[in-house]
Short mmCIF file of the C-alpha atoms (twelve columns), coordinates in Angstrom:
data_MODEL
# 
_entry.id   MODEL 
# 
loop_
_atom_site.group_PDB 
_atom_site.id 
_atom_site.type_symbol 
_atom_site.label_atom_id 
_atom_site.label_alt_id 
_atom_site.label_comp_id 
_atom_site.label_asym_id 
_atom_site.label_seq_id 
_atom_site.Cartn_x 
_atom_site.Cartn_y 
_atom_site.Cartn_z 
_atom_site.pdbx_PDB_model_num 
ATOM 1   C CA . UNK A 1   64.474 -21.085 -37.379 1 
ATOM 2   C CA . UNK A 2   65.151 -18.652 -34.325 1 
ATOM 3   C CA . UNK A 3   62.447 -18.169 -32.020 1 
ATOM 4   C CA . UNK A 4   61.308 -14.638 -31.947 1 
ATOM 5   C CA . UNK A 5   60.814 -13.799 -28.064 1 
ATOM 6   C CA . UNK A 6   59.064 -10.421 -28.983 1 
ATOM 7   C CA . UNK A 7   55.505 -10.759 -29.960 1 
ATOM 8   C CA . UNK A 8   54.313 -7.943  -32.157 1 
ATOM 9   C CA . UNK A 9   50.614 -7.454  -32.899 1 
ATOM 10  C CA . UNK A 10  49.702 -4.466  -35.684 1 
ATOM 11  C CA . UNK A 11  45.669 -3.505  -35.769 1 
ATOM 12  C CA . UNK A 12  45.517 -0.276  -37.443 1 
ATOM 13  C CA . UNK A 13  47.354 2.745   -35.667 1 
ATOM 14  C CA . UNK A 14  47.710 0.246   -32.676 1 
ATOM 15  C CA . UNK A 15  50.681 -1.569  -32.168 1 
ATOM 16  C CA . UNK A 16  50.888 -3.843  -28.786 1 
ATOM 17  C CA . UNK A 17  54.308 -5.526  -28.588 1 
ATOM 18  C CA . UNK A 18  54.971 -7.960  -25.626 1 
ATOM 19  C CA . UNK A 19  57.904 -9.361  -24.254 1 
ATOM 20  C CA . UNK A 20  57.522 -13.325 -25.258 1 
ATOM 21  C CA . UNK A 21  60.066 -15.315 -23.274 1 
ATOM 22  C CA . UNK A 22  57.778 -17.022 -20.884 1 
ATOM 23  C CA . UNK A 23  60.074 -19.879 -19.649 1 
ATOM 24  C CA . UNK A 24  62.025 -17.460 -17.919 1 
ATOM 25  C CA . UNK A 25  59.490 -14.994 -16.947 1 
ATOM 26  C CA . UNK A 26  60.134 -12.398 -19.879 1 
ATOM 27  C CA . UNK A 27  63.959 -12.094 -18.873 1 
ATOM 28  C CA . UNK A 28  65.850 -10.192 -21.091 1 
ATOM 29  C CA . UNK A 29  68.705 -11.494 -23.264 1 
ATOM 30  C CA . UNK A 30  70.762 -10.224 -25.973 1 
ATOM 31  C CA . UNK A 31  68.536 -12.225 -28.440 1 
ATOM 32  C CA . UNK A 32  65.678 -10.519 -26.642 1 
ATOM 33  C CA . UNK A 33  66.430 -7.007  -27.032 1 
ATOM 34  C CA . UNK A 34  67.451 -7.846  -30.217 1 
ATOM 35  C CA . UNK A 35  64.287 -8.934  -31.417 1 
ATOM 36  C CA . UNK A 36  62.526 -5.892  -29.706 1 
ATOM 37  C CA . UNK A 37  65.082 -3.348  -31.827 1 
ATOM 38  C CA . UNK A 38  63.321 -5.193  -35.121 1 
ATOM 39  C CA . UNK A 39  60.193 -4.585  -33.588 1 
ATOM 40  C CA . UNK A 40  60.945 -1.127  -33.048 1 
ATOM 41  C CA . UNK A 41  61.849 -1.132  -36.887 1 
ATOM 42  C CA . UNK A 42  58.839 -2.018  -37.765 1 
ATOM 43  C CA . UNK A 43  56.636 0.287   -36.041 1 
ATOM 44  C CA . UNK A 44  58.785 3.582   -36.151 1 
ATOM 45  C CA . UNK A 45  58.289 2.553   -40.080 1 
ATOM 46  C CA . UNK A 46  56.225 5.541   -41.284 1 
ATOM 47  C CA . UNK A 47  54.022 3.208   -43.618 1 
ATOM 48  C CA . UNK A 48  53.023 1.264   -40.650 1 
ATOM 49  C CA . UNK A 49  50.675 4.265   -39.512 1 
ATOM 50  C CA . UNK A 50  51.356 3.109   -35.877 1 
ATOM 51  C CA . UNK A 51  50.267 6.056   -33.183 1 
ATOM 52  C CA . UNK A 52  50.435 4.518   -30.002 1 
ATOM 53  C CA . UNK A 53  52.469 1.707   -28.523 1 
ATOM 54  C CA . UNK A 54  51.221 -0.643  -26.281 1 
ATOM 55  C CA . UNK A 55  54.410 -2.533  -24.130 1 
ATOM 56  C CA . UNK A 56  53.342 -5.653  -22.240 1 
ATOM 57  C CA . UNK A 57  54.356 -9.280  -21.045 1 
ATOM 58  C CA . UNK A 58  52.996 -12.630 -22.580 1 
ATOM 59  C CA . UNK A 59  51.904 -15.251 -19.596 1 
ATOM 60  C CA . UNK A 60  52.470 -14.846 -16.204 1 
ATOM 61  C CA . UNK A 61  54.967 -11.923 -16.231 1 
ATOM 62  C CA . UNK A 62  55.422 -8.207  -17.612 1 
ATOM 63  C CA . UNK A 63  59.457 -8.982  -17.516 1 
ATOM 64  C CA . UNK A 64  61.552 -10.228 -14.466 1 
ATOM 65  C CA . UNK A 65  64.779 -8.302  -15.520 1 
ATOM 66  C CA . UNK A 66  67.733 -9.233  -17.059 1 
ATOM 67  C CA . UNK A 67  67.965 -12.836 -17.905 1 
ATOM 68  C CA . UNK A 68  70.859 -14.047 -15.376 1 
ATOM 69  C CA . UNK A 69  70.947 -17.813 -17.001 1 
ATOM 70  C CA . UNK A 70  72.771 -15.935 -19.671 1 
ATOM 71  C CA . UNK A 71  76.788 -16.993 -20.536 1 
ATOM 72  C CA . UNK A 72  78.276 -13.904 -18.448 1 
ATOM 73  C CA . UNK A 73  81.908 -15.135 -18.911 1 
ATOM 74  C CA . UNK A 74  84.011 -13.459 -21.452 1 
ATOM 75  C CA . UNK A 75  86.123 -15.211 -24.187 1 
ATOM 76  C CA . UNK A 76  89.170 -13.535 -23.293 1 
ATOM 77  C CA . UNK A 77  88.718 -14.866 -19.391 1 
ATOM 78  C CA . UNK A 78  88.302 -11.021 -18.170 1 
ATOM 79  C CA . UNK A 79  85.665 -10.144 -15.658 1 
ATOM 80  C CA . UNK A 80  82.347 -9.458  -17.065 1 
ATOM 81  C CA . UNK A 81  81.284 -5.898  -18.071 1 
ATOM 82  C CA . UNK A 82  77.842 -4.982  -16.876 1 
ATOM 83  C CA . UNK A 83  78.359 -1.749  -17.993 1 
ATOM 84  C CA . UNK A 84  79.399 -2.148  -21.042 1 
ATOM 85  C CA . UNK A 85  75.907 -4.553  -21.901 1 
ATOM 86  C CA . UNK A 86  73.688 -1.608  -20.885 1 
ATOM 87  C CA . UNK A 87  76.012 1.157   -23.280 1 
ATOM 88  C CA . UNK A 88  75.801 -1.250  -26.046 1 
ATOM 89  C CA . UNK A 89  72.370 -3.366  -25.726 1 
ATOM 90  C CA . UNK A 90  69.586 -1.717  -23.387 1 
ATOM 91  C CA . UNK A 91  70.417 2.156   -23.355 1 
ATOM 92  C CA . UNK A 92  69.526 2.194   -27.254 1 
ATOM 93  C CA . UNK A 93  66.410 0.723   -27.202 1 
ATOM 94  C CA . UNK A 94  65.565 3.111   -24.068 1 
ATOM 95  C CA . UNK A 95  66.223 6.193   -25.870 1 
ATOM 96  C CA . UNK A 96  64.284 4.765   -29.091 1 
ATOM 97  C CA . UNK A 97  61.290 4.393   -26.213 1 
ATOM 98  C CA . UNK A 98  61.978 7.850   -25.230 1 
ATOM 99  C CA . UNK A 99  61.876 10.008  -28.420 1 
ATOM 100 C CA . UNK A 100 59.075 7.732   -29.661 1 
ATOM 101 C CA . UNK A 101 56.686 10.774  -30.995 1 
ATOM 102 C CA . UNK A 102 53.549 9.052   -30.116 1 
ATOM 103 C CA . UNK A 103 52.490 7.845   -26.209 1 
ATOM 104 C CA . UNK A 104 52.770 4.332   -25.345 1 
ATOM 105 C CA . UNK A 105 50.375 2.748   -22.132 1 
ATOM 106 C CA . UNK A 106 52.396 0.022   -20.377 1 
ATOM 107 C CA . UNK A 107 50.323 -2.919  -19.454 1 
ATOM 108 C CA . UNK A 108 51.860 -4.868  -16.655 1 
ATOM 109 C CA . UNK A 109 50.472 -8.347  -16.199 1 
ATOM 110 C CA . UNK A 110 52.563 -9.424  -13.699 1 
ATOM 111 C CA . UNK A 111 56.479 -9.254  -11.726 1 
ATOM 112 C CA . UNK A 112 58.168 -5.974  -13.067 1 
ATOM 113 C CA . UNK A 113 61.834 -6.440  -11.418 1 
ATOM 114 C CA . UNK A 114 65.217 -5.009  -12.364 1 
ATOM 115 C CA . UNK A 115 65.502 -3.413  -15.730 1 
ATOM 116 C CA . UNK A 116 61.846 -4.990  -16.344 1 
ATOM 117 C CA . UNK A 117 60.598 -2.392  -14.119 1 
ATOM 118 C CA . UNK A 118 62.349 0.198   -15.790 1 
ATOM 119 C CA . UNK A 119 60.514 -1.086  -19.076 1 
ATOM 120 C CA . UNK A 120 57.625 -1.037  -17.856 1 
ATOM 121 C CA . UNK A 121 58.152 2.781   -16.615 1 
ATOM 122 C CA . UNK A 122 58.998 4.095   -20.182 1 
ATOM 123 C CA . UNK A 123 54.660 4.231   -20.616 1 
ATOM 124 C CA . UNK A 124 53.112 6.964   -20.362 1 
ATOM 125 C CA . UNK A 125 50.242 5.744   -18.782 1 
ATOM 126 C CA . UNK A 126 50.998 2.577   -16.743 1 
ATOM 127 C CA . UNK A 127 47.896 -0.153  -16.226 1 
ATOM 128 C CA . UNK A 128 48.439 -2.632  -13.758 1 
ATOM 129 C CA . UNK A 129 47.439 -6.102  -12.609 1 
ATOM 130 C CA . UNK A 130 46.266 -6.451  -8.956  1 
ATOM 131 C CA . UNK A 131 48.692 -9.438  -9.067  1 
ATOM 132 C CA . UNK A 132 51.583 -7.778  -10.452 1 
ATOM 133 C CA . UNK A 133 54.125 -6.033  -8.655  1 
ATOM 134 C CA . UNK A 134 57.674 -4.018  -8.904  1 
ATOM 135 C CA . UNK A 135 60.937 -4.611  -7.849  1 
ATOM 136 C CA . UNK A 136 64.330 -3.202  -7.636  1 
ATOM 137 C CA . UNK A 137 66.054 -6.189  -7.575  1 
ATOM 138 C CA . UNK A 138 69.186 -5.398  -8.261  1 
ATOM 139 C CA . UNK A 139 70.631 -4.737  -4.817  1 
ATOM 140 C CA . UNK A 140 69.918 -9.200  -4.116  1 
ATOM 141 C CA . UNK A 141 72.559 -9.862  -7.052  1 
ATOM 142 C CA . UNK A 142 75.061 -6.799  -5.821  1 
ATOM 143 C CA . UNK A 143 74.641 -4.531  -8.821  1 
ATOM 144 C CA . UNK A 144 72.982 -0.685  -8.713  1 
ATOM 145 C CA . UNK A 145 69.845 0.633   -10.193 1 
ATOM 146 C CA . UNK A 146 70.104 0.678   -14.170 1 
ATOM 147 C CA . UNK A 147 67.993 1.331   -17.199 1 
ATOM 148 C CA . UNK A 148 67.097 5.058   -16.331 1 
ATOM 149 C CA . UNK A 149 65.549 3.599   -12.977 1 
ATOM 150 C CA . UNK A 150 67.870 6.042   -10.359 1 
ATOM 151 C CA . UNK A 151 67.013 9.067   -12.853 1 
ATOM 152 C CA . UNK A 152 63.372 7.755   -13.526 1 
ATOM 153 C CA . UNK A 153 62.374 6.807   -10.027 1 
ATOM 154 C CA . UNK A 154 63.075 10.613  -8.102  1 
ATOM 155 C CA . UNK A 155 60.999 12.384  -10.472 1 
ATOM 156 C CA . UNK A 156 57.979 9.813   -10.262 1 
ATOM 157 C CA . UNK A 157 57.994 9.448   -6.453  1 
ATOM 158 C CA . UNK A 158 60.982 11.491  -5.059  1 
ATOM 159 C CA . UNK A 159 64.322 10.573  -3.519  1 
ATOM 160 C CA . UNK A 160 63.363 8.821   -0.152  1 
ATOM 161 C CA . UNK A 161 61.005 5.893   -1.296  1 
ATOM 162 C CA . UNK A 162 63.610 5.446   -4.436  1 
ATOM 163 C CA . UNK A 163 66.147 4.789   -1.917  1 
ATOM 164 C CA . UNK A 164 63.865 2.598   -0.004  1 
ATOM 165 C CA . UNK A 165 63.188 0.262   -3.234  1 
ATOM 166 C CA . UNK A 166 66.509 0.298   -4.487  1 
ATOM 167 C CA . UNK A 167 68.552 0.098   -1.009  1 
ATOM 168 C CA . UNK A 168 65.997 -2.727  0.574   1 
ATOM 169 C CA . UNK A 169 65.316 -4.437  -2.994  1 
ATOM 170 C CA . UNK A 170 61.714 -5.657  -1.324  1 
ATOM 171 C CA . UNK A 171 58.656 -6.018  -4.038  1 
ATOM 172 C CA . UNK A 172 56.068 -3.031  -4.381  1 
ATOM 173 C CA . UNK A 173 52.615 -3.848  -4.929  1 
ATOM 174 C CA . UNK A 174 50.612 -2.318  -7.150  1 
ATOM 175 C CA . UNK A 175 48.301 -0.665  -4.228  1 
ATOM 176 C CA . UNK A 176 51.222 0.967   -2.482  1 
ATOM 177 C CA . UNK A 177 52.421 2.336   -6.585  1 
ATOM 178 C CA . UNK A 178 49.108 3.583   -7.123  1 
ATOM 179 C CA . UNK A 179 49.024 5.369   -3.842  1 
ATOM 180 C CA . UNK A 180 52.582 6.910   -4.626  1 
ATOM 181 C CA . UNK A 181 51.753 7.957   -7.771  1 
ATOM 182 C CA . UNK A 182 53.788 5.217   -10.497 1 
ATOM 183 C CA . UNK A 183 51.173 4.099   -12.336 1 
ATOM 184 C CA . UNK A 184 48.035 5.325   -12.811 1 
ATOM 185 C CA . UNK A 185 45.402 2.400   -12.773 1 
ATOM 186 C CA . UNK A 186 45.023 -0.933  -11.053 1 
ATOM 187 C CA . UNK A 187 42.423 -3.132  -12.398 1 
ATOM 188 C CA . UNK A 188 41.561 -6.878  -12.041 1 
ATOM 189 C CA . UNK A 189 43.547 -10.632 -13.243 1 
ATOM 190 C CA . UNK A 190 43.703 -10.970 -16.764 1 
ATOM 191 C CA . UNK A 191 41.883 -7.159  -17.298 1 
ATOM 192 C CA . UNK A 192 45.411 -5.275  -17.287 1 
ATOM 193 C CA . UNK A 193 45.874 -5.616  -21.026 1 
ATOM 194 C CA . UNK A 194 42.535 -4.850  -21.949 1 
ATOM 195 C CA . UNK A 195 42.216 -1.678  -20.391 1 
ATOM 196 C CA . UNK A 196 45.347 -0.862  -21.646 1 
ATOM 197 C CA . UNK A 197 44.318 -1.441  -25.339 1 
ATOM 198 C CA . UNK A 198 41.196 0.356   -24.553 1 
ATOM 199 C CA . UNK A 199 43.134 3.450   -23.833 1 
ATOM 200 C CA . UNK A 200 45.929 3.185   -26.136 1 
ATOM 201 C CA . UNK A 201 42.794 2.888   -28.766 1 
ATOM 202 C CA . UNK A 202 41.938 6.204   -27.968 1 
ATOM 203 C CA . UNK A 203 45.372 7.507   -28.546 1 
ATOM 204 C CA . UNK A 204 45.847 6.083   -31.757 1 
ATOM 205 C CA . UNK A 205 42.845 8.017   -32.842 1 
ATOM 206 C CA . UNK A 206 43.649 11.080  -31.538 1 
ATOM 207 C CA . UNK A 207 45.477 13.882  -32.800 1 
ATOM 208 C CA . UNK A 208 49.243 11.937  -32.851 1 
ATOM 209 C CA . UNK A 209 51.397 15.363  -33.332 1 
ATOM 210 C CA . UNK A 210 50.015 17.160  -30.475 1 
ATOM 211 C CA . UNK A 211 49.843 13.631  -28.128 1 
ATOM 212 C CA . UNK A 212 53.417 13.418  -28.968 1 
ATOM 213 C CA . UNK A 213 54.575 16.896  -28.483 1 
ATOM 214 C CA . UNK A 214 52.745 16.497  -25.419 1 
ATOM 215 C CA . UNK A 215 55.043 13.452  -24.157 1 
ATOM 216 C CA . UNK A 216 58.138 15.434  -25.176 1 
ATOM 217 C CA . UNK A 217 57.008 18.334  -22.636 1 
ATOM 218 C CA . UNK A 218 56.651 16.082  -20.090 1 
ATOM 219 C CA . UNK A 219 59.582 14.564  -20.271 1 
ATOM 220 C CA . UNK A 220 61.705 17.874  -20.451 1 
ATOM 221 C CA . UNK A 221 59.940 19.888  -17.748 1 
ATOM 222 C CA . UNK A 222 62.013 17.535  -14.903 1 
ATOM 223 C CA . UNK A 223 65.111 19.255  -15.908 1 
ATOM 224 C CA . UNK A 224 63.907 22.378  -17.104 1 
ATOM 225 C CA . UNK A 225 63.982 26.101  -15.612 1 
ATOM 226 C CA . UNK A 226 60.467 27.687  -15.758 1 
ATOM 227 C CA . UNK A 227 61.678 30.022  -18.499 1 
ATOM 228 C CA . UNK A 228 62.640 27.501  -20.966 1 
ATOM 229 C CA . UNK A 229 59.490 24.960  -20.143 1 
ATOM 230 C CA . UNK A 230 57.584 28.795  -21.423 1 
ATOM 231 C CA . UNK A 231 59.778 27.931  -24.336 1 
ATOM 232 C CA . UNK A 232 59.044 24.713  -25.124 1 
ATOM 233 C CA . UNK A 233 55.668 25.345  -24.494 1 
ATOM 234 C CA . UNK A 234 55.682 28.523  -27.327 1 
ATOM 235 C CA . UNK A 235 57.780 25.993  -29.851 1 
ATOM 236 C CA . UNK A 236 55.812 23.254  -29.188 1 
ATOM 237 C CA . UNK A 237 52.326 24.938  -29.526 1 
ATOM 238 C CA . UNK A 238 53.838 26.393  -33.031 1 
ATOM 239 C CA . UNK A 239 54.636 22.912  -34.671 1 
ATOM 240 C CA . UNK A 240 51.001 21.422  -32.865 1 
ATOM 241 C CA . UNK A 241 49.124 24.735  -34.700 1 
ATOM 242 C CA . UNK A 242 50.767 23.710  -37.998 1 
ATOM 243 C CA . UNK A 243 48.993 20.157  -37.870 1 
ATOM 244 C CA . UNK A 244 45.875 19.547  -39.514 1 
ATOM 245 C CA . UNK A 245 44.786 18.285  -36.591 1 
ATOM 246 C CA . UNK A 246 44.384 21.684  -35.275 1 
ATOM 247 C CA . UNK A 247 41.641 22.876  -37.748 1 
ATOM 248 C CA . UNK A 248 40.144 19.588  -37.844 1 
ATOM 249 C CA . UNK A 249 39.458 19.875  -34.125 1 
ATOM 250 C CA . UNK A 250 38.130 23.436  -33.979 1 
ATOM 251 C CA . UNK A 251 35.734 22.874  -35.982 1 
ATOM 252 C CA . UNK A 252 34.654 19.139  -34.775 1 
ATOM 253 C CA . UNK A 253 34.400 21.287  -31.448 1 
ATOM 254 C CA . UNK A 254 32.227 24.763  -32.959 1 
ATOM 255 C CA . UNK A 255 29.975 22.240  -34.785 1 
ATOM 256 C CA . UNK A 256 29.741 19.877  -31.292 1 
ATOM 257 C CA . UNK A 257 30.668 16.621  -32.968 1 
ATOM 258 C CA . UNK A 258 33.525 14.226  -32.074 1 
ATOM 259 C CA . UNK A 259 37.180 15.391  -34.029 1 
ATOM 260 C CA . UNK A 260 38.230 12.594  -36.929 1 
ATOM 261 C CA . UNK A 261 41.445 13.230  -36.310 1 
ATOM 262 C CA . UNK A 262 43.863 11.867  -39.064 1 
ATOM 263 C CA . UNK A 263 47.421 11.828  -37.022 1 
ATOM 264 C CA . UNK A 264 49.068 14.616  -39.155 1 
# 
């Protein structure tokens, strides 16, 4: 029987899923990101009643980037297509991340290099290890910035210090990230999960429609003209008003008593 190197937990509207290849440090692999598209399955599965996502690394690593003890020869003895592994392997499961319609809290345990990083960045709150660091590492092996990093990485901390990370390829701490704004909490060894849970708990109870309408105005307002963010602020306040979550939390707030909040 395959080994499954994705390791997905279920506990109520909670679903933490963690990157389970420790012998190489969480690298990813074709079998990998495989096994993360069937875990993807299984929570976007409406009877699953997942709400938030938690994304971390089993052992000693969040994920150290793709896996370069990987067979990169092809049969036909052409030159290896980088490209074409990242059209037809990692940019699906990034835009499954993307138009997830609930948040997901990134809990990094440890290295976060190459497309690992970029992983890790898909959260929407990020939790980090004192340990752990970043790394665009893909300067050291002579390839660019991929998996949304050179469009993520401007709009989080703006086009000089992405330069710096990608051109130099040298490790970020998690101090330094906090400082420039890539992730929002440090916390001590072995903790980084735990708070991460912790938070994604509350999420999970809250009221999924608007938390996920929410993301999706986030993620639009980079590109956005002020005039259509007003937009998408109008259609987006429609669909959240249609929820019965809406009621539910007007009067949880009139009657001054926490909202049980249902997801729908």
């Amino acid at each position: 029987m395959t080994r499954k190197l994705m390791k997905l937990t279920i506990d109520g509207p909670l679903a933490v899923l963690a990157f389970d290849h420790q012998e190489v440090l969480n690298a990813l692999s074709p079998a990998l990101l495989g096994d993360l598209n069937a875990a993807l399955d299984a929570i976007e599965d409406p009877s699953s009643g997942v709400r938030c996502l938690v994304l971390t690394g089993e052992g000693r690593a969040f994920c150290a980037g793709a896996n370069l003890q990987e067979d990169m020869t092809r049969s036909d003895g052409g030159k290896f297509d980088a490209g074409e592994q990242l059209e037809s392997l990692y940019h699906p499961i990034l835009r499954r991340l993307r138009n997830l319609s609930f948040p997901i809290v990134s809990a990094v345990n440890g290295p976060a290099a190459g497309a690992g990083m970029s992983f890790a960045l898909m959260g929407d709150l990020i939790i980090a290890a004192r340990s752990a660091y970043f790394m665009q590492a893909f300067r050291r092996i002579g390839l660019v910035p991929d998996c949304g990093s050179s469009w993520l990485l401007p709009r989080l901390i703006g086009r000089a210090r992405s330069l710096e990370l990608s051109l130099l390829g040298e490790r970020l701490p998690v101090t330094k990230a906090l400082e420039w704004g890539l992730i929002n909490r440090v916390v001590d060894e072995g903790e980084a999960l735990n708070e991460a849970v912790k938070l994604a708990t509350e999420l999970a109870n809250g009221p999924t429609v608007a938390l996920g309408l929410i993301r999706k105005m986030y993620i639009g307002s980079t590109d956005n003209s002020f005039e259509e963010q007003l937009d998408l602020e109008r259609q987006s306040q429609r669909t959240a008003g249609h929820a019965s979550d809406f009621p539910e939390g007007v009067q949880a707030f009139l009657e001054k008593r926490p909202a049980k909040f249902r997801g729908r």
